[in-house]
MARSE-384192 format. One record per residue (C-alpha): residue in three letters; chain; x, y, z. Coordinates in nm, 2 decimals. Layout:
! residues N
REC rest kette      X      Y      Z
REC  ALA     A      X      Y      Z
...
This chain:
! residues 92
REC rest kette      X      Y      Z
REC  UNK     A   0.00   0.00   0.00
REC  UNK     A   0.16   0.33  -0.08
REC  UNK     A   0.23   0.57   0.19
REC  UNK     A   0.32   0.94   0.24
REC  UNK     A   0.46   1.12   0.52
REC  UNK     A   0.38   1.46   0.55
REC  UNK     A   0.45   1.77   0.70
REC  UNK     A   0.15   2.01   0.81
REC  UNK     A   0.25   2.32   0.62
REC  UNK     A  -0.08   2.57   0.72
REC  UNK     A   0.05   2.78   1.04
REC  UNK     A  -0.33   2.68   1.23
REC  UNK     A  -0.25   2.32   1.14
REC  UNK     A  -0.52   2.06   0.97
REC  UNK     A  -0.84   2.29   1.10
REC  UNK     A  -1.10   2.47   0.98
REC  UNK     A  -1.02   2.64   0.59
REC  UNK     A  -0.70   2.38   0.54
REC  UNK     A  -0.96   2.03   0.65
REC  UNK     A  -1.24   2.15   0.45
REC  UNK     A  -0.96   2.16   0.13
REC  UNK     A  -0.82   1.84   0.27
REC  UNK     A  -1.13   1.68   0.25
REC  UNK     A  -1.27   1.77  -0.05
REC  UNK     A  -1.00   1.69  -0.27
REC  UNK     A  -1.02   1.33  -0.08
REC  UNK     A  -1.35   1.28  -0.20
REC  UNK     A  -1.25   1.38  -0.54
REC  UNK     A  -1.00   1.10  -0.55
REC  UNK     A  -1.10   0.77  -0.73
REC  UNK     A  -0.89   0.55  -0.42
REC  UNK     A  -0.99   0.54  -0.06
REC  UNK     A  -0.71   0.76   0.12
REC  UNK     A  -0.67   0.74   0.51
REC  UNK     A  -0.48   0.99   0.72
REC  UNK     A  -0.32   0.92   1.06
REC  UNK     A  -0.09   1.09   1.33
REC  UNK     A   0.15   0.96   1.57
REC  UNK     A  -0.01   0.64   1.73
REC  UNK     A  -0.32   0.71   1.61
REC  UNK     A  -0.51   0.46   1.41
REC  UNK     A  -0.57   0.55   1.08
REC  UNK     A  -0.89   0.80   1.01
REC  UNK     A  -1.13   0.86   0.66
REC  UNK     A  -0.95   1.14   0.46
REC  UNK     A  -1.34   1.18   0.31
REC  UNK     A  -1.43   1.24   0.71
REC  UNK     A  -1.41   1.64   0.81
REC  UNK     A  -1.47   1.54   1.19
REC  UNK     A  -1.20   1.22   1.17
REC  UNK     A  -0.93   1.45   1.00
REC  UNK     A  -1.02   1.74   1.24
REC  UNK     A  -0.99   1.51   1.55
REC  UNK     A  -0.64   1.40   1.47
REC  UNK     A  -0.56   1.76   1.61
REC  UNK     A  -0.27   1.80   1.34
REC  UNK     A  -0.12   2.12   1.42
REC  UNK     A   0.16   2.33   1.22
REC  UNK     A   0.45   2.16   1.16
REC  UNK     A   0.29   1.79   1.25
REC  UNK     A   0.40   1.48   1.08
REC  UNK     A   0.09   1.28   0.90
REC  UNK     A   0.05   0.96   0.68
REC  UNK     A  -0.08   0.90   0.40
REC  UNK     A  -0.21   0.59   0.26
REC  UNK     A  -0.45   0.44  -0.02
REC  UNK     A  -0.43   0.14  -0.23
REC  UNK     A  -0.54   0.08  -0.61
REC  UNK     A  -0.57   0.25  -0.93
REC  UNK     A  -0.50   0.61  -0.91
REC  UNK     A  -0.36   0.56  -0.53
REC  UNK     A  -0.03   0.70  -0.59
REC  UNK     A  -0.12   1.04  -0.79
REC  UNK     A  -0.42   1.05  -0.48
REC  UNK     A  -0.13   1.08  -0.22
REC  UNK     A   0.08   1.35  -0.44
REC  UNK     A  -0.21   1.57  -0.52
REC  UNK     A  -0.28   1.54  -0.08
REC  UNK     A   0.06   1.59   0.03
REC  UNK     A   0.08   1.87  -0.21
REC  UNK     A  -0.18   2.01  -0.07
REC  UNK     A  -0.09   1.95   0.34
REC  UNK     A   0.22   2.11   0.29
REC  UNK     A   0.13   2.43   0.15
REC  UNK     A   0.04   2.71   0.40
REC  UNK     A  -0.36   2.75   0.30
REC  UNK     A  -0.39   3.05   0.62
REC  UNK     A  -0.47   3.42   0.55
REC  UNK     A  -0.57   3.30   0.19
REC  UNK     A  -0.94   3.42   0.04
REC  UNK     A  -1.20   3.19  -0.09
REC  UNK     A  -1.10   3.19  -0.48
């Protein structure tokens, strides 16, 4: 099963604006993807409350995993996005 690990780029962590993105671009994927911190058992990336309750904060190591078809270019376009600092930005 491919894996990622990432690094939380937004400054108020994996809350609020920056989940909401996360999410969304989960559900858009054609693979399954799960997210997990530190001991934590893995969570639904398509879940806003499971990916807000990991309490990944700024700077936070997650991983990334999916498996099948498309899994691989799933995790790219998410890490991508985790890393990037989505704070002080406006609703495009």
């Amino acid at each position: 099963m491919p894996q990622r690990v990432v690094v939380i780029g937004s400054r108020s962590g994996l809350h609020a604006r920056p989940a909401t993105l996360f999410v969304q671009t989960a559900v858009r994927q054609p693979v399954t993807v799960t997210i997990a911190r530190d001991d934590r058992g893995p969570v639904d990336a398509r879940s806003l409350l499971s990916v807000m309750g990991l309490g990944a904060g700024h700077g936070d190591s997650v991983v990334l995993a999916a498996e099948g078809d498309g899994a691989e270019a799933a995790l790219e376009e998410l890490a991508a996005l985790l890393t990037r600092d989505h704070d002080g930005q406006t609703p495009g």
